[in-house]
N, C-alpha and C positions, 0 to 999 in steps of 0.2 A: 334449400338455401344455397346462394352462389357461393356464398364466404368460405373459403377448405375450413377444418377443424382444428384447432391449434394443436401442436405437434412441435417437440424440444427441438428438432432437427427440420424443422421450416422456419420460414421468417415473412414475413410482410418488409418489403424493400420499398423505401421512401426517399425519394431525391429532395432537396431544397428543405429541409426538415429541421434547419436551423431556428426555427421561427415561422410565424403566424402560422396558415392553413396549414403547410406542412406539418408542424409541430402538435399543430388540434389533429389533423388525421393520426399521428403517431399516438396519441393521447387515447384514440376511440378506438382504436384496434386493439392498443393495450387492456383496455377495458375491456374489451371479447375474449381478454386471453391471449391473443394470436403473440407470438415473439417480434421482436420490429427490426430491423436495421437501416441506422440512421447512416444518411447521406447528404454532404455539403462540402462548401469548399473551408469554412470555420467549425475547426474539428471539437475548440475547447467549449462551443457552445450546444454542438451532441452531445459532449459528453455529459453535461448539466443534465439535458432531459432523460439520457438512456437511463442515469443516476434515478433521474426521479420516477420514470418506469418502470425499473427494479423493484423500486423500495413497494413502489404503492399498488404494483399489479405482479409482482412476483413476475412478469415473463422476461425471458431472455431478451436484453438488449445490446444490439451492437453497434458500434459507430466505425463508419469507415470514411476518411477526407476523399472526395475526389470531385475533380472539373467533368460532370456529364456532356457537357457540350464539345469535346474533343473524343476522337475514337481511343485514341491507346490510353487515357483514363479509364473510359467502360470499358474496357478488356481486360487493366488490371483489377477492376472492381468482380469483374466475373470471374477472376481466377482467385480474388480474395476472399468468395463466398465460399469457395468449391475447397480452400484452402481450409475453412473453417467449419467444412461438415456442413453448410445450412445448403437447403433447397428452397427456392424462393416461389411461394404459394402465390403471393399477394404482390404486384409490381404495382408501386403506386408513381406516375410522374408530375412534380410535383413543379419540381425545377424550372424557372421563369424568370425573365424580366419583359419590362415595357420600356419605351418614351414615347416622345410629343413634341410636336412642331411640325415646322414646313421640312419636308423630306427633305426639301435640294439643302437645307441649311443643316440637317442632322449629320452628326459625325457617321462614314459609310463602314466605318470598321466596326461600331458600337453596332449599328443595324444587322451588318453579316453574321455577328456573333449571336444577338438575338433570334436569328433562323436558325442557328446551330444547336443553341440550347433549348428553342420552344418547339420544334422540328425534329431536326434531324438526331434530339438524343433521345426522343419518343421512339420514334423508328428503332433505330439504335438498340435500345434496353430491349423493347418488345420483341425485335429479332433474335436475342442473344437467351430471352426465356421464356416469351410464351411459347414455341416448340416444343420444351421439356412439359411443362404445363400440360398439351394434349395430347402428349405419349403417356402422361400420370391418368389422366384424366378428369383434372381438374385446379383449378385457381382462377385469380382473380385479377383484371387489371382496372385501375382507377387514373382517367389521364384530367388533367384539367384543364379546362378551357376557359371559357367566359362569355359573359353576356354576348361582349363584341364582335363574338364568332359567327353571331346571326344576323351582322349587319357592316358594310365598313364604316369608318368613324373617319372623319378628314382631321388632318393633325394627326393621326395613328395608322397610320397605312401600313407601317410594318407588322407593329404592333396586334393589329384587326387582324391580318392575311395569317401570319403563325396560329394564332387560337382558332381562324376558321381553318387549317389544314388538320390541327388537333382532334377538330369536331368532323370532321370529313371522313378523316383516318380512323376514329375512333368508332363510328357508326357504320363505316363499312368491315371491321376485323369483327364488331360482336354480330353482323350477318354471317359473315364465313364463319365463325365458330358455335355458330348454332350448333346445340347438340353433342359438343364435342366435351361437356362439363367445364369451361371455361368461358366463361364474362366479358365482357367491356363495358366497362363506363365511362360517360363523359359528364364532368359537372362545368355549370356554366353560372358561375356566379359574375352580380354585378361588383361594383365598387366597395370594396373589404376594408375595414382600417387594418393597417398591416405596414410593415417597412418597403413594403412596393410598393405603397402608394406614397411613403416616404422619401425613396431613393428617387422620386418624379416618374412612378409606373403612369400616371396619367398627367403625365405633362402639363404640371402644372394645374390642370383643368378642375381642380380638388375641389375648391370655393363655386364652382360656377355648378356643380352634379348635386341636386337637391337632399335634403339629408333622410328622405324617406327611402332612399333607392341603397343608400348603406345600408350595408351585413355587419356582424361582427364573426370573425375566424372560427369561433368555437361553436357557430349555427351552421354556418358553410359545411364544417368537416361534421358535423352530425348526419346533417341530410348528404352530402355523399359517401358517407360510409354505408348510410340506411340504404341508399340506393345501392350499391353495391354487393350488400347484405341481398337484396331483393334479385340479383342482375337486371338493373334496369338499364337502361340503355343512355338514357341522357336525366341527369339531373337540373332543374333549376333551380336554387333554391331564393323563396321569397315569395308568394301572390304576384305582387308589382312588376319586381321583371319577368315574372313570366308571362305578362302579360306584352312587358317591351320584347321578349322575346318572339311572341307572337305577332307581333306588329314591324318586328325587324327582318321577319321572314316574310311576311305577304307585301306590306305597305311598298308601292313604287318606291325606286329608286331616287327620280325625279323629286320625289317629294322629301324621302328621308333624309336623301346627304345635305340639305339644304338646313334641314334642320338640326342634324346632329350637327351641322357645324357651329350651332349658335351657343354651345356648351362651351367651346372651346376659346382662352383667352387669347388667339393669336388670328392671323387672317382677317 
């Protein structure tokens, strides 16, 4: 089993765990037993679930506020772990946003940060513990991607390129740690009801994505924790998109952008 064995002085570390996926992944690990610590930038809305963690799985819950997507946040966040006795078994990245539209009309500062938080604080956290991880020899990382990762989507070009570097990044660290008792996974779920698709993670595009191709958060985070549980390498969860998945990966170019763009209400 890839998953460590819970242990009072580990924790499973969750970015973006304020709600939806995040929140269901905190949810099923608690249910394994493992400890969690929650991460966000809304600290009073951790603390609700570490509460309800507690009460209903007896494991150790913590909540810590921090901005993943800036470095001297993940640093204090690493010195807040270290501060607090936990060793972090399970690094789940969670942490995300999206938008939608024509680039040149997208605010450039909204997009930079999107790379900062979908990118480079995967890198970031994974830097700062999976080393310790296979000096222990062993843990678990869970990063999440998405459908889009296997194809780009016009109107999401930022949006696509972050979740394809997730899945890029994430399938090249669980080759090099083969062997080494430590995991990677990548889950790539399509279109989730969740508050990112609320705050305009798909641009808008909500009404035009058929309603067979929807998840709901607490199927997501079952099948990637399962997969996780297994080390598997990439999850999809759904038949359907794993089927877009597959056709996002072979199907010409030529042929797909033309039609993903027919999803989308702008252009």
């Amino acid at each position: 089993m890839a998953l460590p064995p819970p242990n009072h002085d580990s924790t499973a570390l969750i970015t973006g765990a304020s709600s939806g996926i995040g929140a269901e992944i905190a949810r099923e690990l608690a249910r394994r037993g493992l400890g969690v610590t929650l991460v966000a930038r809304r600290e009073e809305r951790l603390r609700e679930l570490a509460d309800e963690l507690g009460a209903d799985h007896g494991v150790r819950a913590e909540t810590i506020a921090a901005d993943v997507s800036e470095e001297r946040p993940r640093e204090q966040l690493a010195d807040e772990l270290r501060n607090r006795g936990l060793t972090v078994d399970v690094l789940v990245n969670n942490a995300g946003f999206g938008s939608g539209g024509r680039f040149v009309e997208l605010d450039a500062d909204h997009e930079e940060s999107m790379v900062r938080t979908n990118c480079e604080a995967i890198v970031g956290l994974a830097g700062r513990f999976v080393p310790a991880m296979v000096e222990r020899g062993q843990g678990a990382v869970l990063n999440i991607a998405s459908l889009i990762a296997f194809q780009p989507v016009p109107f999401q070009a930022t949006y696509g390129a972050t979740k394809a570097f997730v899945l890029s990044f994430s399938d090249a660290l669980h080759e090099e740690l083969r062997g080494t008792g430590v995991t990677v996974t990548a889950v790539c779920p399509g279109p989730v009801r969740t508050e990112f698709g609320d705050a305009g993670g798909f641009g808008g595009a909500d009404d035009r994505i058929p309603s067979f191709l929807w998840l709901e958060a607490p199927s997501v985070a079952r099948a990637a924790v399962n997969g996780l549980e297994q080390g598997d390498r990439v999850v999809v969860p759904g038949p359907v998109n794993q089927v877009a998945a597959l056709y996002g990966q072979h199907l010409p170019r030529s042929v797909l952008l033309p039609l993903a763009r027919r999803f989308w209400p702008v252009g």
